[in-house]
VEXGU-999432 format. One record per atom (N, C-alpha, C): x, y, z; residue in three letters. Coordinates in pm, whole numbers, padded with zeros to 5 digits, always signed. Layout:
! VEXGU-999432
XYZALA;...
END
This chain:
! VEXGU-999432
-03516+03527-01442UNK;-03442+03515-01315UNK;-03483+03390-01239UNK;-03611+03367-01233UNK;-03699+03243-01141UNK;-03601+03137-01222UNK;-03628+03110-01370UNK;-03549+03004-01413UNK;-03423+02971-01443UNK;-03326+03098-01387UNK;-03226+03049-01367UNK;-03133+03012-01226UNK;-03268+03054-01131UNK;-03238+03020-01061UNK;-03260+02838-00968UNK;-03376+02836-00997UNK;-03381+02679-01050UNK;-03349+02573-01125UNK;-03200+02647-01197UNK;-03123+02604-01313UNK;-03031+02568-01192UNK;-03014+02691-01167UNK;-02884+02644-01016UNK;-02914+02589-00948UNK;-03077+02537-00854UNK;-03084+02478-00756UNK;-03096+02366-00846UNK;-03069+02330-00904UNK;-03144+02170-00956UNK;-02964+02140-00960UNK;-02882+02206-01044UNK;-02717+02197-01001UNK;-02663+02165-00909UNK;-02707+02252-00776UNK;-02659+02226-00673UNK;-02700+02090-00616UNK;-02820+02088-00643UNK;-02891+01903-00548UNK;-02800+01787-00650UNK;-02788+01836-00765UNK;-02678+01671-00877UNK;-02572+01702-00769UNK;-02512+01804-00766UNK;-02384+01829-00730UNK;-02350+01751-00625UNK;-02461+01803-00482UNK;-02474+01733-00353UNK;-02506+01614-00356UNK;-02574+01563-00408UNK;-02630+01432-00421UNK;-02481+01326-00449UNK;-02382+01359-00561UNK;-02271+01310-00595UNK;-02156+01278-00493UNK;-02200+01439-00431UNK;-02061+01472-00344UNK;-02116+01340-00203UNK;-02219+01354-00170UNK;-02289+01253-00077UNK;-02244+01101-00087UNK;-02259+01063-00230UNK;-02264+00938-00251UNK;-02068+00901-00301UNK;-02003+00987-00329UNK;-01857+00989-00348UNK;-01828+00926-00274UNK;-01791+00916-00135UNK;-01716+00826-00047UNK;-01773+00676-00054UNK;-01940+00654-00067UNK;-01920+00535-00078UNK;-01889+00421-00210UNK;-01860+00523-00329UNK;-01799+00454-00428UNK;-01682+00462-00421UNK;-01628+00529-00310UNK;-01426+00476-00331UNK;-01439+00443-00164UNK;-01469+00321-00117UNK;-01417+00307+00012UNK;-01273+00315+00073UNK;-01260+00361+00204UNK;-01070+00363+00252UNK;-01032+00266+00256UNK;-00899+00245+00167UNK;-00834+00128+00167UNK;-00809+00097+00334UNK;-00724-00042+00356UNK;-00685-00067+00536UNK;-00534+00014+00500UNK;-00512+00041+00605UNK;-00326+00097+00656UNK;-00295-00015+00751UNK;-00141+00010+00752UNK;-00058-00123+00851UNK;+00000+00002+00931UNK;-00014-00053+01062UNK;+00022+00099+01222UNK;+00155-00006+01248UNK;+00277+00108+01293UNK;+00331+00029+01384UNK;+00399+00159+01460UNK;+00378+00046+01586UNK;+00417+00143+01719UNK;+00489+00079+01803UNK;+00587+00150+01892UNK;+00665+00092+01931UNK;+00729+00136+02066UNK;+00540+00202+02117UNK;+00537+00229+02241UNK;+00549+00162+02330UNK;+00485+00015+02325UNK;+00463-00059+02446UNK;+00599-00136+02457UNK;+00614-00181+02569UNK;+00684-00255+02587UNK;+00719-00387+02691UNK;+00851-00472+02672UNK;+00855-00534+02765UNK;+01007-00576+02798UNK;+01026-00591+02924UNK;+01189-00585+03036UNK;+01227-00733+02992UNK;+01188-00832+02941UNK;+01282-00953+02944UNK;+01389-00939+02834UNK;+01493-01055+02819UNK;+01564-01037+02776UNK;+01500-01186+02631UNK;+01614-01160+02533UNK;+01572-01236+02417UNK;+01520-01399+02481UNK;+01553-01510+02548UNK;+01514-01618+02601UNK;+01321-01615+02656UNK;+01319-01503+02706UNK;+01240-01481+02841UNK;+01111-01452+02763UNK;+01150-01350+02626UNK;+01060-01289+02559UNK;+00982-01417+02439UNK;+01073-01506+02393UNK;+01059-01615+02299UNK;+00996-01665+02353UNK;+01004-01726+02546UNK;+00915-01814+02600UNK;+00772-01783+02617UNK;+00801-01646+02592UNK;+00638-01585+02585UNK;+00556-01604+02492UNK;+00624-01620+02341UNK;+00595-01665+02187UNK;+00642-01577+02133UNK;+00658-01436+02178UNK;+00763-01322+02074UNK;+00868-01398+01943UNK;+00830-01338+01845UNK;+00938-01330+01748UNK;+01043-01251+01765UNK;+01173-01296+01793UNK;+01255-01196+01820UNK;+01363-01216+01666UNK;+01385-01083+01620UNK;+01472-01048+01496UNK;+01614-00967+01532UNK;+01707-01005+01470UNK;+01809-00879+01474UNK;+01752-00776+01395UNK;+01803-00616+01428UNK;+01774-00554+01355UNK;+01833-00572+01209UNK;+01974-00555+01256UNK;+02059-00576+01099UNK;+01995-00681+01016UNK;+01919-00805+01059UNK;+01818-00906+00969UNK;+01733-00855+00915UNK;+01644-00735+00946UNK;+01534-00665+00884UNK;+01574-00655+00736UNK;+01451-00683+00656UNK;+01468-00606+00542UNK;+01516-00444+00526UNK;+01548-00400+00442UNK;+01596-00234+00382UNK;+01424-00166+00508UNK;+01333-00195+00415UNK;+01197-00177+00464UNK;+01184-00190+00605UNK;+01211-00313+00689UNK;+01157-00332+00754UNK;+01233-00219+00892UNK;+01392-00189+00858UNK;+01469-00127+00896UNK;+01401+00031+00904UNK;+01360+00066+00811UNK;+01335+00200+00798UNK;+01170+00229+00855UNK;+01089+00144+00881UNK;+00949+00121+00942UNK;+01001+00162+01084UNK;+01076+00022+01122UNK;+01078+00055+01280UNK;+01174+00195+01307UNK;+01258+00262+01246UNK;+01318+00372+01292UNK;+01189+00497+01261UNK;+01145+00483+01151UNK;+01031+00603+01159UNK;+00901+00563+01263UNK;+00897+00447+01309UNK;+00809+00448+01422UNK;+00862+00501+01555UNK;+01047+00475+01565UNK;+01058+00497+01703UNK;+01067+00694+01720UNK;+01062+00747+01591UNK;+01057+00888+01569UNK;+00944+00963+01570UNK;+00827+00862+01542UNK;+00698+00908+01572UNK;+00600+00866+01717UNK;+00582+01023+01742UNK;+00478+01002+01852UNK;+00338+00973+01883UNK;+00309+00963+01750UNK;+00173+00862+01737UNK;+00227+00737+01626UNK;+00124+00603+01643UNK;+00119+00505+01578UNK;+00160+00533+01397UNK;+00262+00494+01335UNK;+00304+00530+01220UNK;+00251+00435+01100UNK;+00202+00473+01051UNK;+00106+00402+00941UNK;+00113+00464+00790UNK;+00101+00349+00730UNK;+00121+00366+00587UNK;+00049+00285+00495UNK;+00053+00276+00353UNK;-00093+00253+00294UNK;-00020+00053+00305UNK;-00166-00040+00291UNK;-00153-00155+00289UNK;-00064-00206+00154UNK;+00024-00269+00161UNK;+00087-00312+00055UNK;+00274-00248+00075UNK;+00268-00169+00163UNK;+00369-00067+00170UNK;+00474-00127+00316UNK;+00447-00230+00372UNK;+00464-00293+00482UNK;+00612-00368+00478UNK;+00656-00455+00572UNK;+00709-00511+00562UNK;+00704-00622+00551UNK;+00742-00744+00466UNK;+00705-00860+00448UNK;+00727-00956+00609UNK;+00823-00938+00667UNK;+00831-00969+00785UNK;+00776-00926+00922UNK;+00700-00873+00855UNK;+00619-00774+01044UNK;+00480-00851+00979UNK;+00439-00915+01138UNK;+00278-00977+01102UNK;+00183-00837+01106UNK;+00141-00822+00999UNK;+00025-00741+00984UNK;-00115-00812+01008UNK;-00153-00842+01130UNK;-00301-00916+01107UNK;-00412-00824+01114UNK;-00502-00875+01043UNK;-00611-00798+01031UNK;-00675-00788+01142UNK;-00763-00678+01243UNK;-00804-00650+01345UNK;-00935-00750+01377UNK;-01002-00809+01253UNK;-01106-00881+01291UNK;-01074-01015+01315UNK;-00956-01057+01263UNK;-00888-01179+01287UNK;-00808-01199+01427UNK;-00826-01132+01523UNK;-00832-01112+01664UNK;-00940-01097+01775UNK;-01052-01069+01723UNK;-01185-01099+01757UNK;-01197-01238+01894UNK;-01169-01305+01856UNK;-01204-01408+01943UNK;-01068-01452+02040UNK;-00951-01372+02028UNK;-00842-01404+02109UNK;-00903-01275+02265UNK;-00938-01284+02354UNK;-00972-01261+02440UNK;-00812-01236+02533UNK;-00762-01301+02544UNK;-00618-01304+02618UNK;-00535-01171+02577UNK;-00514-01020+02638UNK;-00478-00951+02618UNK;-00290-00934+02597UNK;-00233-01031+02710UNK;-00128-01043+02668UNK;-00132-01145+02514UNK;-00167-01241+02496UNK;-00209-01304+02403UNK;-00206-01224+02269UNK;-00272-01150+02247UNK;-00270-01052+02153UNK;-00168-00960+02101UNK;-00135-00910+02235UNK;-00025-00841+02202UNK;+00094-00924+02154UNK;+00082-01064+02149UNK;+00252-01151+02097UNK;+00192-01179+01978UNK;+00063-01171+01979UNK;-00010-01189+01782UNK;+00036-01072+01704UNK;+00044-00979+01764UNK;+00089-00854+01704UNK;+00222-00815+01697UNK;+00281-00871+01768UNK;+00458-00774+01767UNK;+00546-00851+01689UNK;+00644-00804+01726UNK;+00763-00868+01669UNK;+00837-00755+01776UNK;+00970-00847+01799UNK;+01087-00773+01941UNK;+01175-00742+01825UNK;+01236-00608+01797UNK;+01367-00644+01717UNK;+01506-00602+01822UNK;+01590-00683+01829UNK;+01663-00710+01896UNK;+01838-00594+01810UNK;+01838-00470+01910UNK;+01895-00375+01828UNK;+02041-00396+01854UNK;+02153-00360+01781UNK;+02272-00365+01799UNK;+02317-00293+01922UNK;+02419-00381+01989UNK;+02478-00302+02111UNK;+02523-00163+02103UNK;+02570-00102+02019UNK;+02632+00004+01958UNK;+02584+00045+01900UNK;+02467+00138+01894UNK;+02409+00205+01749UNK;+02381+00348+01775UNK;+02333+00373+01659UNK;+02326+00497+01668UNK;+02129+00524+01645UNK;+02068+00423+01666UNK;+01939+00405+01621UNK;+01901+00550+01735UNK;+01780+00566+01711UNK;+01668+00657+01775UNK;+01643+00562+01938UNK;+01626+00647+02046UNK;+01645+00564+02170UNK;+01523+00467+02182UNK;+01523+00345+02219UNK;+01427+00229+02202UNK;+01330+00314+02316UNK;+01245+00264+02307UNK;+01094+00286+02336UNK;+01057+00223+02497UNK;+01142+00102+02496UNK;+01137-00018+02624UNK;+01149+00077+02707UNK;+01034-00007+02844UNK;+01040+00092+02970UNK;+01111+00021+03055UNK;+01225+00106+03084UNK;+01404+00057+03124UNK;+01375+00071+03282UNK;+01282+00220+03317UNK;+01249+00237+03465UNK;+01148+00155+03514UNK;+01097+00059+03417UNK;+01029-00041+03481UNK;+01121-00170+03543UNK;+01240-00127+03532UNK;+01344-00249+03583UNK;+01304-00289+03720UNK;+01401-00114+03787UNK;+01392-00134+03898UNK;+01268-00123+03993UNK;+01174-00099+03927UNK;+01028-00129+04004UNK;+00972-00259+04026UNK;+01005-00350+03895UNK;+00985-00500+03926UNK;+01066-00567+04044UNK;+01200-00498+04023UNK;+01251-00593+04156UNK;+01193-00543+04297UNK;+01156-00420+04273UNK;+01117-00366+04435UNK;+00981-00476+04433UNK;+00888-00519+04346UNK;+00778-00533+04363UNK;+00827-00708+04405UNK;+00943-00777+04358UNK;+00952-00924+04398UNK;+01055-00919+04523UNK;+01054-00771+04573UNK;+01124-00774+04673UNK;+01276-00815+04655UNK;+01307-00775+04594UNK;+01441-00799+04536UNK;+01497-00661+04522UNK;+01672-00656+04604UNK;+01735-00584+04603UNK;+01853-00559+04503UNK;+01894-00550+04375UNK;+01984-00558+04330UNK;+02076-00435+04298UNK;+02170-00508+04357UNK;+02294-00330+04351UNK;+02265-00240+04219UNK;+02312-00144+04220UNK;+02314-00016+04118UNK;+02350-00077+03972UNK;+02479-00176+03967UNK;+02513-00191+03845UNK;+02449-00311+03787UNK;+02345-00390+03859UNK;+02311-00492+03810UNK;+02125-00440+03757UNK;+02059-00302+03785UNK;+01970-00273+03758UNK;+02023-00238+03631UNK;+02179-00163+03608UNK;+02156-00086+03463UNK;+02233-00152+03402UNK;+02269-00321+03438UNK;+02305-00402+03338UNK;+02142-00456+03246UNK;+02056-00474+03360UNK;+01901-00527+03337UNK;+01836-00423+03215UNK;+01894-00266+03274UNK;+01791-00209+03185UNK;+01861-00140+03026UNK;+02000-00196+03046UNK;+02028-00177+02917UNK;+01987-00302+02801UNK;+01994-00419+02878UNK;+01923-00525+02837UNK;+01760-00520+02795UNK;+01712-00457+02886UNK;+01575-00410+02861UNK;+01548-00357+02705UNK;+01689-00245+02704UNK;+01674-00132+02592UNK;+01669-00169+02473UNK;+01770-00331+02462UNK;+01842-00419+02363UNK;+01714-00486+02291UNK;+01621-00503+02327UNK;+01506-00584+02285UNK;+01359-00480+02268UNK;+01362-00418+02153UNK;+01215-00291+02169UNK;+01110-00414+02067UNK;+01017-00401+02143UNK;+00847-00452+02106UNK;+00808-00355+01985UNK;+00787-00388+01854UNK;+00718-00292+01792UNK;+00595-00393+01762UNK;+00450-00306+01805UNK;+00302-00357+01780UNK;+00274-00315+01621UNK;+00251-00437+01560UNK;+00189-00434+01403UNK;+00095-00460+01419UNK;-00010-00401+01299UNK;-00147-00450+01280UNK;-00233-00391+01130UNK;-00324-00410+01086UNK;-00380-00408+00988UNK;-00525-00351+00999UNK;-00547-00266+00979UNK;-00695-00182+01003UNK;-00743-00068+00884UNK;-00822-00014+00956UNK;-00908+00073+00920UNK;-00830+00236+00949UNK;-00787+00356+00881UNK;-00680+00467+00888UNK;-00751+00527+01015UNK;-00690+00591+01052UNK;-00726+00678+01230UNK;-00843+00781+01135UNK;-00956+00843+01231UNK;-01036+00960+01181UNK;-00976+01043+01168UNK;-00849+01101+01165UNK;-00769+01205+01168UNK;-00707+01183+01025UNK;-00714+01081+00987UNK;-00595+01042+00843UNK;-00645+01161+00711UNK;-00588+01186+00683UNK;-00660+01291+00548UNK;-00738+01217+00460UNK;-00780+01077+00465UNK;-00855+01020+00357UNK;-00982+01011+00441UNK;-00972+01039+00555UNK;-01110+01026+00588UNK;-01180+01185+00625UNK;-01059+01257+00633UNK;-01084+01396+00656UNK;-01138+01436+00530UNK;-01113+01436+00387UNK;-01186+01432+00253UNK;-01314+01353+00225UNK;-01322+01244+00323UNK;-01463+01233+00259UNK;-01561+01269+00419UNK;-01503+01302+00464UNK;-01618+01376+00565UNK;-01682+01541+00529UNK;-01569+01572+00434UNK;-01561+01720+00408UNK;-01674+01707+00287UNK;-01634+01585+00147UNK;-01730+01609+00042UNK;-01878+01532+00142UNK;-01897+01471+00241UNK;-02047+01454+00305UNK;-02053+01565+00312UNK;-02002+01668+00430UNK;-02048+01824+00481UNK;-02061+01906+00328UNK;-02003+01889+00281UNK;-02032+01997+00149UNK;-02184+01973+00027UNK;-02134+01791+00018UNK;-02282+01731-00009UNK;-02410+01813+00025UNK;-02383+01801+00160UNK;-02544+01826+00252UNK;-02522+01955+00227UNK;-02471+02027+00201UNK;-02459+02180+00200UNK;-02557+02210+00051UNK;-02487+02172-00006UNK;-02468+02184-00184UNK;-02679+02166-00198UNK;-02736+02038-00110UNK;-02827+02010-00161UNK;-02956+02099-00097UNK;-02868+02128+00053UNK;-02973+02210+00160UNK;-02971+02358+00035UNK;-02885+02423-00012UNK;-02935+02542-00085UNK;-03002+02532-00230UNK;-02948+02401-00258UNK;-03058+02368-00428UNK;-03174+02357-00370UNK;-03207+02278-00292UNK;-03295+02268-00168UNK;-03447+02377-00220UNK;-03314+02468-00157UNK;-03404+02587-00105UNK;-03431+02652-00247UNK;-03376+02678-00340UNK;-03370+02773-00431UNK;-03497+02721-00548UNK;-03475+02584-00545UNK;-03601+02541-00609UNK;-03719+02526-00518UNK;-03702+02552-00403UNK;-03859+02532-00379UNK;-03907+02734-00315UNK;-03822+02766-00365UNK;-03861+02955-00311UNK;-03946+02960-00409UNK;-04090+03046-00403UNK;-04160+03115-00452UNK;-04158+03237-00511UNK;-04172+03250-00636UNK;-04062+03346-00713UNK;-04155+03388-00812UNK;-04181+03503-00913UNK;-04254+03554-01040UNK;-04168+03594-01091UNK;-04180+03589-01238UNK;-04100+03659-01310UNK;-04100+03844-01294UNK;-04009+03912-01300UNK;-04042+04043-01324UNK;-04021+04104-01179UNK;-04028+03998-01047UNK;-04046+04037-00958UNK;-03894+04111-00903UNK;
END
């Protein structure tokens, strides 16, 4: 009995020991996020002078078309494995922003505006339209009823989607698996652990 049970604890510590060291022989690949929460009220001129890339949608690739509609459908940042992207959305890598300090700055390193058809049937753009009429209150500017929801359909016409290139959220299931084989690791080795070092006689 003693030696088979030290058959198993010596099992369990290979086992744990493996399961421990598993994640760092397959590191997480990067994912490309795009979101297409933030936004901004100018119109295509206003947004270019800023440095925005502005695209028609109908110009998007097949891909790049179907990215930004499953982003404007998702309520968190929509991400998918690296390589899976669109050739036209800047994916920059997060450390290659490091030294841009300029927060608006960043954010025009990251986006791309796609500029949606007047008529569509797309998912409703993301642009904050009720930020119209708050800017004019704030420059003190009065503009009649139909010239705010000429502004903020214009607003609507131009959605910001933020690209980027990173590391998967802690929530992603690839990191949820190797947090699970660590916890199981340490498990696996805390009871080989124990089983080989219990004090045991035969017969007992």
């Amino acid at each position: 009995m003693s030696d088979r049970l030290d058959t198993l604890g010596t099992v369990l510590v290979v086992v744990g020991v493996l399961a421990v060291l598993l994640p760092a022989a397959f590191p997480v690949g990067d994912v490309l996020y795009h979101e297409t929460r933030i936004g901004e009220t100018g119109n295509e001129s206003q947004l270019e002078r800023q440095g925005y890339t502005v695209v028609a949608y109908e110009n998007l690739s097949e891909r790049g078309q179907e990215l930004y509609v499953t982003a404007l459908e998702s309520s968190e940042p929509y991400t998918v494995a690296a390589g899976q992207g669109a050739a036209e959305f800047p994916y920059r890598m997060e450390a290659s922003l490091r030294d841009v300090e300029d927060y608006e700055r960043r954010r025009v390193l990251t986006s791309i505006v796609i500029e949606r058809p007047p008529d569509t049937d797309l998912p409703p753009a993301d642009e904050p339209v009720e930020m119209v009429e708050y800017e004019a209150e704030e420059r003190d500017v009065s503009p009649n009823r139909s010239e705010i929801e000429r502004r903020q359909r214009q607003a609507a016409r131009y959605d910001v989607m933020q690209v980027r290139r990173g590391l998967p959220p802690l929530a992603a299931s690839s990191n949820l698996l190797r947090l699970g084989a660590v916890a199981l690791g340490v498990v696996a080795v805390s009871v080989g652990g124990y089983l080989r070092a219990s004090p045991r006689r035969t017969g007992e």
